[in-house]
C-alpha positions, 0 to 999 in steps of 0.5 A: 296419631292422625284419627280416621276420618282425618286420614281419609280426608288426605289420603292421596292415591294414584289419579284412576282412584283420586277422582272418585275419593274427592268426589265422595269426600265432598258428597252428602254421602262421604260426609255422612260417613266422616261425621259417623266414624268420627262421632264413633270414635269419640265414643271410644269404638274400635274400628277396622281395618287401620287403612280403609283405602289399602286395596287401592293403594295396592292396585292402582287403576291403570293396574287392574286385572281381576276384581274381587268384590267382598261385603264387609271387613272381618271384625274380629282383631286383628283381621282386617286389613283393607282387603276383600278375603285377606288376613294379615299372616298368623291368622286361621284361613277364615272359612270363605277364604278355605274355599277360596284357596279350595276351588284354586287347587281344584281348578288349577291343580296347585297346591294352595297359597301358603299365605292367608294375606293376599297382598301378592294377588294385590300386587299383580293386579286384583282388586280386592275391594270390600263394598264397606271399607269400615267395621267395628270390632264385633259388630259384622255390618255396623258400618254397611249402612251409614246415612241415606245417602249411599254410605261407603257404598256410593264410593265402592260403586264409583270404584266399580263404574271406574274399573269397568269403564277403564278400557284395558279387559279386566275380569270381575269375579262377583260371587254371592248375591251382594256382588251380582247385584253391583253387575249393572254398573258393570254393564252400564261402561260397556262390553269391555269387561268379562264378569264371572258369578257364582255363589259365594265362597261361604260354607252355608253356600259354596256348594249348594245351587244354584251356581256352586262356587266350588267347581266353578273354575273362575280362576283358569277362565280369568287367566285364560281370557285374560292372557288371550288379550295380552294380560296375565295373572299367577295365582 
């Protein structure tokens, strides 16, 4: 079976994502990262998820509608799976995702997704993209800060810049202080895009001020704007 790190270095996604791979592939940073999980994986670390790039194979650019920014995959086994919030089906409703689907009934008046894996979401155009693409198991945040360099957020950045800067209206939902604070690379491409923050969806935060996420009605405010520019999302 192909090793991680080899697997990033061929991974083939659609052009919008291509472009700002090669570049982190051949930066100090994307080598900074490479060279750690290979030396962790040589000591034997289990790492998640299988497929760091998954959102991206999901949710080409030319197919984005909403983003969804996320911290750090899950690390317990079985849980990550390349996408922000996400588990695969036959997990339990993590707890930021319980207020997720929460805030969805709240909002929108419909019953929950059945389904903890979001893939659906994914493949109608939300971008559900971890600002870290790697973890290892039990250790939350091993990864968040590989070399000094910039790590895998100088490539989630990248990301970010090239979603913003893509001219069709797509919404980015930042909830939490680690999200608002990737705002300016929004703001950076221009006015195009409609940025919605809130707290995060954690329990320690989701109804607390100073913008409780419960209540915050993301969801209709996406579909609403969105569908005024021709663009639609069910969620």
């Amino acid at each position: 079976m192909a090793s991680l790190t080899d697997a990033l270095r061929g991974a083939t996604l659609d052009a919008g994502w291509q472009a700002p791979l090669d570049a982190w592939l051949a930066s100090p940073a994307g080598r900074d990262v490479l060279a750690h999980l290979q030396a962790r994986e040589a000591a034997g670390a289990t790492i998640y998820p299988p497929d760091p790039l998954r959102a991206l194979r999901l949710t080409p650019l030319a197919q984005v509608r909403v983003v969804i920014l996320g911290q750090d995959p899950y690390h317990g086994p079985g849980q990550a799976e390349g996408l922000a919030f996400s588990v695969p089906d036959g997990n339990k409703l993590p707890p930021s995702l319980r207020n997720i689907f929460k805030e969805l009934q709240r909002d929108l008046g419909q019953p929950p997704p059945m389904s903890a894996h979001l893939g659906p979401w994914a493949a109608q155009g939300v971008l559900l993209l971890n600002t870290c693409l790697t973890v290892e198991d039990g250790a939350p945040a091993s990864h968040a800060k590989i070399g000094k360099a910039g790590g895998w957020e100088a490539l989630t950045d990248a990301l970010i810049r090239a979603a913003a800067a893509d001219p069709a209206p797509k919404v980015f939902m930042l909830w939490g202080a680690h999200a608002q604070a990737k705002a300016p690379l929004i703001a950076a491409a221009g006015p195009a895009q409609l940025v919605l923050t809130a707290n995060h969806p954690s329990p320690l935060s989701a109804t607390r001020p100073p913008a409780p996420f419960i209540g915050c009605g993301h969801f209709s405010e996406a579909a609403a704007w969105l569908a005024a520019r021709g663009r639609h999302i069910a969620w």
